[in-house]
C-alpha positions as a printed NumPy array, in Angstrom:
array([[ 95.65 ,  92.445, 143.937],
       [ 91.695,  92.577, 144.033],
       [ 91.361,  89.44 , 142.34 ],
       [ 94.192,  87.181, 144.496],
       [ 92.372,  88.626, 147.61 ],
       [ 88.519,  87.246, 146.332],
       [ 90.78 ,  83.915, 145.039],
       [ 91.814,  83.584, 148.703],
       [ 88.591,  84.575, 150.181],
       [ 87.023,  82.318, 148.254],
       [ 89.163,  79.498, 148.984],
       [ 89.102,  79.854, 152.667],
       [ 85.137,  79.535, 151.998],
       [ 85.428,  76.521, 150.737],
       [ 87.859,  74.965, 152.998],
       [ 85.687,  76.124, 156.142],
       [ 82.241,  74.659, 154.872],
       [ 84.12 ,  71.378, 153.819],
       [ 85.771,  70.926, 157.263],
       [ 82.365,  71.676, 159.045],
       [ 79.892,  68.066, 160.013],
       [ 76.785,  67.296, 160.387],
       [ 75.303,  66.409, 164.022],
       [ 72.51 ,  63.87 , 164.792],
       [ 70.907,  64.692, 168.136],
       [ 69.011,  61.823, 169.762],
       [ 67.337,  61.341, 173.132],
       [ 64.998,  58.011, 174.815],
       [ 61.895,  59.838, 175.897],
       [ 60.001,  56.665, 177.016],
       [ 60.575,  57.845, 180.967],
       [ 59.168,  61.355, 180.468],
       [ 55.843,  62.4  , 180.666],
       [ 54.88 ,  63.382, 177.193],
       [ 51.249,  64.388, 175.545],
       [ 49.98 ,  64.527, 171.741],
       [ 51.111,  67.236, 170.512],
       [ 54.629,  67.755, 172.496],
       [ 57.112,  69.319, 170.792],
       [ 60.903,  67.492, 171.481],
       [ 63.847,  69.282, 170.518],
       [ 67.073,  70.63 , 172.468],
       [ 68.766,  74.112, 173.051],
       [ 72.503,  74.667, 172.935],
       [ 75.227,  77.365, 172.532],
       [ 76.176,  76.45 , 168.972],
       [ 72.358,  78.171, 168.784],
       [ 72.396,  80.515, 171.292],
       [ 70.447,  78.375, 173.68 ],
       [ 67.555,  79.519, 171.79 ],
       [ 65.859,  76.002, 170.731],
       [ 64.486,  76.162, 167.292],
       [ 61.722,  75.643, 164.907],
       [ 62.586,  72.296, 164.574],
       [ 61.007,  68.96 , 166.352],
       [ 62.784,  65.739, 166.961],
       [ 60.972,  62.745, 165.383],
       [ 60.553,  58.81 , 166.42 ],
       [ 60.786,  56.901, 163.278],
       [ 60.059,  53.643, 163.903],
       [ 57.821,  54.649, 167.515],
       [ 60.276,  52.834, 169.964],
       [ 60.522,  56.269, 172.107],
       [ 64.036,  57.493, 170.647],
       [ 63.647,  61.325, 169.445],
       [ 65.84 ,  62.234, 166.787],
       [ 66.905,  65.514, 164.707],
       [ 70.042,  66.001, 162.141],
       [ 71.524,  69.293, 162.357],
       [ 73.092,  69.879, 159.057],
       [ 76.186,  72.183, 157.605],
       [ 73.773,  74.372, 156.378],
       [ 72.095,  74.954, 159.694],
       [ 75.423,  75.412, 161.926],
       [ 78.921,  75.813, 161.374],
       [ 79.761,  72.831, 163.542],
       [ 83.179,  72.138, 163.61 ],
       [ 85.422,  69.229, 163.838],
       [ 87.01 ,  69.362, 167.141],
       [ 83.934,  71.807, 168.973],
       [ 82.45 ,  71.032, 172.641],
       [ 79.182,  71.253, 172.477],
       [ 76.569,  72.001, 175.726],
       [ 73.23 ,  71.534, 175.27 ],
       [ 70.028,  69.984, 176.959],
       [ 66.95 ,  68.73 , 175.648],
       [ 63.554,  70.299, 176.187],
       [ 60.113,  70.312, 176.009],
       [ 58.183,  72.415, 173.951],
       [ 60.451,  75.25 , 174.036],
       [ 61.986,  76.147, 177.821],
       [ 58.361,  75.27 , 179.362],
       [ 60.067,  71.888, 180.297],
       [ 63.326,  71.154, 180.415],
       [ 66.533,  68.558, 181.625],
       [ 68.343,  68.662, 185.005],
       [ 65.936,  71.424, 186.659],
       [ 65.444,  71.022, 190.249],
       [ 64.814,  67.401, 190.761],
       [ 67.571,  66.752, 187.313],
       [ 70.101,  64.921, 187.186],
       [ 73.265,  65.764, 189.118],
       [ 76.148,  66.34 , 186.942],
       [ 77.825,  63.665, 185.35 ],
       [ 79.928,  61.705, 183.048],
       [ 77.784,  63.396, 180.599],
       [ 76.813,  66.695, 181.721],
       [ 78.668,  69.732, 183.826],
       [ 77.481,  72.468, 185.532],
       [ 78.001,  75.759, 184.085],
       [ 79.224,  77.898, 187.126],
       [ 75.41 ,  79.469, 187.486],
       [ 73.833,  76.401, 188.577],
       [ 72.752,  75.442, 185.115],
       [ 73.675,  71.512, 184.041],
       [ 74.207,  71.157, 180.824],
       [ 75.417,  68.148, 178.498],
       [ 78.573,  68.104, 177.139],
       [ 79.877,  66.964, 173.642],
       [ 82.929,  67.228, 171.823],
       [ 82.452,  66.581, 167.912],
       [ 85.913,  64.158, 167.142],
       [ 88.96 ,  66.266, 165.718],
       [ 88.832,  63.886, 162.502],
       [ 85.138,  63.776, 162.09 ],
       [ 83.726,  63.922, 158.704],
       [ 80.081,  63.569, 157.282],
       [ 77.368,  63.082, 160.127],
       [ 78.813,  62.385, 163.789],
       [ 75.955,  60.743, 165.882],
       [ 75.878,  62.013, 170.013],
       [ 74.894,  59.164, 172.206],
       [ 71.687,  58.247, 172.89 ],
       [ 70.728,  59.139, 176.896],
       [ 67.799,  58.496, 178.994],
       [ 66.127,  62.174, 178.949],
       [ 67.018,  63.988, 182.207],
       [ 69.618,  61.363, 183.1  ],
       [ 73.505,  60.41 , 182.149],
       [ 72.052,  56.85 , 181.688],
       [ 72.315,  55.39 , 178.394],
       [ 69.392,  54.266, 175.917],
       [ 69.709,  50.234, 174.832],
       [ 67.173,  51.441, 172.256],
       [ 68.673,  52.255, 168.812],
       [ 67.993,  55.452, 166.413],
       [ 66.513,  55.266, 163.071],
       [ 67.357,  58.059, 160.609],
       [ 67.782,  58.46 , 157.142],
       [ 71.045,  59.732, 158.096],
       [ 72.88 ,  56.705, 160.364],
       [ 74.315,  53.729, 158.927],
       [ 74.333,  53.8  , 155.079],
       [ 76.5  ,  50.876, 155.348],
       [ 74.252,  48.061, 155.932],
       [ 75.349,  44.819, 157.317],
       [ 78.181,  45.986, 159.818],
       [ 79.014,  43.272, 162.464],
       [ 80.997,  42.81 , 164.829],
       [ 82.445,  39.255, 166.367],
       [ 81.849,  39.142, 169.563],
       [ 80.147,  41.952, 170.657],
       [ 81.087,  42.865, 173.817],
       [ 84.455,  42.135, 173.336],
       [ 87.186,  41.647, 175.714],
       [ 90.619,  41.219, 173.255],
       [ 89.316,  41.644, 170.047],
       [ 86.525,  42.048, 167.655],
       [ 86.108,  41.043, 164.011],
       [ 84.563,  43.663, 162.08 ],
       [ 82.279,  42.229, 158.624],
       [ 81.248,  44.38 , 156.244],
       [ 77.883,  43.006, 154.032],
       [ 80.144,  44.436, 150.989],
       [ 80.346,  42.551, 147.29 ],
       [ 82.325,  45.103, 145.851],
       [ 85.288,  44.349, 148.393],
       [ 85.854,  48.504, 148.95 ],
       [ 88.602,  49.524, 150.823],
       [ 87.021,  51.042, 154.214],
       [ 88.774,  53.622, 156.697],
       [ 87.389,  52.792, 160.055],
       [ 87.95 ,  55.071, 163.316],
       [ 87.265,  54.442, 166.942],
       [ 86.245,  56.959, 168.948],
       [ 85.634,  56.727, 172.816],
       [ 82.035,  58.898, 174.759],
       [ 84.264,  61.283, 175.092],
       [ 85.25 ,  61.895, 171.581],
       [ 88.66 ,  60.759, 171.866],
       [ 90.269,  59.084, 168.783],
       [ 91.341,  55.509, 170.624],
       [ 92.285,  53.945, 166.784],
       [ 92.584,  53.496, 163.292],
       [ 92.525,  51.226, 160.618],
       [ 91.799,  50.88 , 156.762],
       [ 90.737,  47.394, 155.171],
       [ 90.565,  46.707, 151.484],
       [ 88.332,  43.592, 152.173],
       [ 85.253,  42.389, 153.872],
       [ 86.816,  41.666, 156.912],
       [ 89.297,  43.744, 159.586],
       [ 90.395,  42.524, 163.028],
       [ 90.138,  45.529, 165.952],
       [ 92.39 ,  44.714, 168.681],
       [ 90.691,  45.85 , 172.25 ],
       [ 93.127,  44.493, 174.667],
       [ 94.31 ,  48.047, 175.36 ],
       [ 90.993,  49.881, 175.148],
       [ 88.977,  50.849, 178.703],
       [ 85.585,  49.119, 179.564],
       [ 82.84 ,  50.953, 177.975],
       [ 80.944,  52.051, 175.432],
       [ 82.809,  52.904, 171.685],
       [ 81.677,  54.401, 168.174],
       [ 82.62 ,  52.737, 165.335],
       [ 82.474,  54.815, 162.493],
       [ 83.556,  53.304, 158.683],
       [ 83.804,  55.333, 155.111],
       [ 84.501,  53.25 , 152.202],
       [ 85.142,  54.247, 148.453],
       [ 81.858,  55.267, 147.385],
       [ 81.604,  57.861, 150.033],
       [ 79.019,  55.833, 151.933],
       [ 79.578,  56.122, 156.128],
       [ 77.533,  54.884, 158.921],
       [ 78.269,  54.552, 162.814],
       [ 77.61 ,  51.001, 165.102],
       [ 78.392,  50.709, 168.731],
       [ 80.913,  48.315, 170.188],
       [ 80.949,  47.412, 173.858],
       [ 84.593,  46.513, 176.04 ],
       [ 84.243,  44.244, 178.788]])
């Protein structure tokens, strides 16, 4: 009886840290007034709104701030709303204080007068799910992109025309002709469709989808799975 009961403990173990995902953070700090040595990161509940050791990096100095929260960090879970804001070295300085933001399409206020960003991690998520990139202390969206070692493994993703109106063609830079599972997923998180290709190529049909801004996340065979954006006129 002992040993069923550690076979099922341990199995549950396993299931639970496969399910969980990784979360890249990100935030254009190019309207805030920063000095050498300022420490970027963010505070949430998933923490305890207690921010961290860690500090968001710029990668490639265009502004964007960074930071991959890994499995072995958080148990973030598939299907999870996350609130959160970023700050300044520590709570010293921090998003949508007095002269904030009011909230938004992506932020709420907590009941206590505290406005806070809202995410929900996608239901079907797997690997590393990347939060849009916003303006800090705003619901206004970067044009800048993020560079981490953790986005876009896939290289050469395109898509054909981008914005799109009644379709897109997605093109994958891929020799090998993998078969790729490909899910679109709305700012709110919601799943809006799926598809699997086993070529280069797979047509997206948009007619149906709502103007805005979607994530295009694609897996293929070897395990490899990046994220692009795709704009609906």
């Amino acid at each position: 009886m002992k040993k069923f009961y550690f076979l099922a403990l341990f199995a549950f173990a396993a299931f639970t840290a496969s399910a969980q995902v990784s979360v890249t953070f990100s935030v254009d700090m190019n309207d805030a007034a920063l000095s050498d040595g300022d420490i970027i990161t963010l505070g949430g509940d998933f923490q305890s709104w207690a921010p961290g050791a860690e500090a968001f990096t710029d990668e490639d100095g265009n502004g964007v701030y960074a930071f991959t929260y890994n499995t072995t960090d958080f148990a973030l879970m598939p299907g999870t709303e996350l609130r959160f804001k970023y700050v300044i070295n520590g709570w010293g300085t921090n998003e949508f204080g007095e002269e904030g933001a009011e909230p938004g399409d992506c932020n709420e206020d907590d009941g206590s007068g505290n406005i806070n960003r809202v995410f929900a991690i996608p239901a079907d998520a797997t690997g590393t799910v990347e939060v849009p990139t916003y303006i800090y202390d705003s619901c206004v969206l970067s044009e800048l992109s993020v560079n981490t070692s953790n986005i876009s493994t896939i290289q050469g993703v395109k898509f054909t025309p981008n914005p799109a109106t009644e379709r897109t063609l997605i093109s994958f830079e891929n020799n090998a002709n993998e078969a790729h599972n490909i899910t679109v997923t709305s700012m709110t998180g919601q799943v809006v469709s799926t598809l699997t290709t086993t070529g280069n190529t797979a047509e997206l049909s948009v007619a149906d989808f709502a103007a805005g801004m979607y994530f295009v996340t694609f897996r293929n065979e070897a395990g490899e799975q990046g994220t692009e954006k795709l704009i609906v006129r």
